[in-house]
C-alpha positions in Angstrom: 0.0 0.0 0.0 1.3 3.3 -0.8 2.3 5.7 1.1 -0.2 8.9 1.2 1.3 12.3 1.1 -0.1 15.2 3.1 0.6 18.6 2.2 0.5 22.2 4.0 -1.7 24.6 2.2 -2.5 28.5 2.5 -6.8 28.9 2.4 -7.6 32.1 1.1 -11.7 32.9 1.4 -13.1 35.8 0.5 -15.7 37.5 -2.0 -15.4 37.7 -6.0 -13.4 41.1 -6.7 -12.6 41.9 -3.2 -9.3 41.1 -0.9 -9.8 38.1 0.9 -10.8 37.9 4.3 -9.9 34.7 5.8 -6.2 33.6 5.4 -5.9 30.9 7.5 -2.9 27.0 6.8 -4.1 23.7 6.9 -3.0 20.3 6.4 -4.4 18.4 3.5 -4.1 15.7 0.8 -5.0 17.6 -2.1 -6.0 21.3 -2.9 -9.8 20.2 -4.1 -10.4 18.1 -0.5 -9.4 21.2 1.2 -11.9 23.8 -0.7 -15.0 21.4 -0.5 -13.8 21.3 3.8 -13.6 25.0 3.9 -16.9 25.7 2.2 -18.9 23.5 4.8 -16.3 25.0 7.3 -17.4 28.5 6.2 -21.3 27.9 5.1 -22.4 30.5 7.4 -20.2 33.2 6.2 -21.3 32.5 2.7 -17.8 33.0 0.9 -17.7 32.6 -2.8 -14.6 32.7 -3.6 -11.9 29.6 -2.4 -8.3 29.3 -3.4 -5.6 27.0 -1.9 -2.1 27.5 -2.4 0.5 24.6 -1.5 3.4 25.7 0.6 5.0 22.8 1.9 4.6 19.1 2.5 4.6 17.2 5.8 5.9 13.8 6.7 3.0 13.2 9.3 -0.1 11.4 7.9 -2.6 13.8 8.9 -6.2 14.3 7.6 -7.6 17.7 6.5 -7.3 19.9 9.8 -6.2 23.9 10.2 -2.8 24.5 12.0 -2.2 25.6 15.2 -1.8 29.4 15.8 1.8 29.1 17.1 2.7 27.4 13.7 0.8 29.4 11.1 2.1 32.2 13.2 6.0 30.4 12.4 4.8 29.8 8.7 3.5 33.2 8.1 6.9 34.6 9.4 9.0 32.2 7.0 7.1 32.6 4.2 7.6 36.5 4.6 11.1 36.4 4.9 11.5 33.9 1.8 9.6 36.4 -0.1 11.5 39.7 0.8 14.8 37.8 0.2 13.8 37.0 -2.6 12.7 39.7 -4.6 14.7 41.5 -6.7 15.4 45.5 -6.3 16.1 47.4 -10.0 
């Protein structure tokens, strides 16, 4: 039997034309599991508008579940500092 993957994944809800209003990481399989999970997740709120971004990949077989504030608050961090060092100034 093969070994499943599970992947980290940045959830960005919101409304169509409009900055998003919920960023929030999760673990998940695949991006499509994890937008079906967030739109029961966030019925009440009625958000239209669903995109999941992969930013990493985990060894732990874990089933779709948000992160912990401590380590989206480490993630957000790296993920800021990979994207300021990696810009480039002309």
């Amino acid at each position: 039997m093969a070994k499943k993957k599970t992947y980290i994944y940045r959830l960005e809800a919101g409304y169509n034309n409009k900055p998003p209003e919920v960023s929030e990481f999760f673990y998940a399989p695949n991006a499509k599991r994890l937008i079906q999970y967030a739109q029961t997740m966030y019925k009440k709120e009625k958000y239209c508008k669903f995109t999941a971004t992969k930013v990493g990949q985990t060894e732990n077989n874990e089933g779709i579940r948000l992160i912990g504030d401590f380590e989206a608050w480490y993630l957000k961090r790296t993920m800021t500092g990979e994207f300021y060092s990696e810009r480039i100034d002309t």
